[in-house]
Phi, psi and omega in degrees: 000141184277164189208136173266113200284186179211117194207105178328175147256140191124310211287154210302189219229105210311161160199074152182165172269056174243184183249145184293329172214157163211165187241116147264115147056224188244057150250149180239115186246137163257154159266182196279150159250124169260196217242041176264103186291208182304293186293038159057017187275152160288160118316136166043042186314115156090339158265092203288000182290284201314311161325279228285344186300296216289329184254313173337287191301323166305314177321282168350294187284356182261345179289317187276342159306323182301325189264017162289310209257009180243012176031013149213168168253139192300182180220052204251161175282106171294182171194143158216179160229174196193121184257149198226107168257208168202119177309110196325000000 
């Protein structure tokens, strides 16, 4: 199936060779996201508000770049899922 990556502007800086999102057909898969802004610094050292505010919007920004390339976003039912560790 062909696939379109998706990589915000703006967005942390990869540190593997995927794209922060990518569009299938008419799926959109994001990757996990951490809480690392553009210049590849952390975010909210020791705060998990800021963290987790901080990846929301990375989410956030890869859906809406995808519905930059659908000029809408469907309106079909999502599902994600989503881990919350703590670094040994």
């Amino acid at each position: 199936m062909a696939h379109t990556p998706i990589v915000p502007a703006g967005s942390a800086p990869p540190l593997a060779p995927y794209a922060p999102g990518v569009r299938a057909g008419n799926n959109i898969y994001v990757s996990g996201m951490l809480p690392i802004d553009k210049d590849g610094q952390s975010v909210g050292v020791g705060d998990i508000t800021a963290q987790t505010r901080h990846v929301l919007e990375s989410i956030k920004a890869v859906i809406e770049a995808a519905a930059h390339q659908w000029l809408i976003l469907p309106t079909t039912p999502s599902s994600s899922k989503t881990w919350l560790t703590t670094p040994p």
